[in-house]
N, C-alpha and C positions, 0 to 999 in steps of 0.2 A: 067758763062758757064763752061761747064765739058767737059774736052779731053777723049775720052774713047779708048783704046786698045782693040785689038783684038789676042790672040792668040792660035794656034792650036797642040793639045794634043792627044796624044795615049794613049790608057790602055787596061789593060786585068782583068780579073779576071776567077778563078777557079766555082767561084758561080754565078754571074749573071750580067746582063747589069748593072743594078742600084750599084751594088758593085764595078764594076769596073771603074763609073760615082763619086764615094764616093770616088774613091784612088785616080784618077786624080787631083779633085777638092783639095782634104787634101793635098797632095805632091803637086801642084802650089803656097798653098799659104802658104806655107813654105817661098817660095823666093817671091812671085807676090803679095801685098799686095792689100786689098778695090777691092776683086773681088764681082761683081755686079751678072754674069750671066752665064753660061754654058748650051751650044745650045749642044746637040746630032746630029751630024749631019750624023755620022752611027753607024750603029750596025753588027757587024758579031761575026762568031762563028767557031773556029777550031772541027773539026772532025773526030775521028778516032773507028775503027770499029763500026761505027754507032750509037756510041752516042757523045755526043756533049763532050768536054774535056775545051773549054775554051770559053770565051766571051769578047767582043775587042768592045772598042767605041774610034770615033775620035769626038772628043767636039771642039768645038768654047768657048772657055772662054774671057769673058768682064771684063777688071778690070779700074779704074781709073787713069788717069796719075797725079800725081801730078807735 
C-alpha cells in the first residue's frame, strides 16, 4: 500500500496557465521527489489597463511518501 501526500502551490507566469502549471510542478520536485499528480484547482489572472499581465494557478500536487 502507498502513503500519498498532498500539497498546495502557487505560481504565476508572464505567458500562460499551463506555463505557470510547468514552473510549479519543475520547482517542487527539486525538493518533493515521486510526484504522481497536479490538480489545478484555480486559475486567475492579474490585470492592468485591460489586458491581462500575468496568470496564477494554485495546484494540489500528489507525490509519494516514502
Amino acid at each position: 500500500m502507498a502513503v500519498l501526500k498532498v500539497i498546495e502551490i502557487l505560481s504565476n507566469s508572464e505567458t500562460s496557465w499551463e506555463d505557470a502549471t510547468r514552473k510549479a510542478v519543475a520547482k517542487a520536485s527539486k525538493s518533493v521527489k515521486d510526484i504522481k499528480s497536479a490538480y489545478v484547482q484555480e486559475m486567475s489572472t492579474s490585470v492592468e489597463d485591460g489586458e491581462v499581465t500575468e496568470f496564477r494557478v494554485n495546484l494540489k500536487v500528489t507525490f509519494v511518501v516514502k
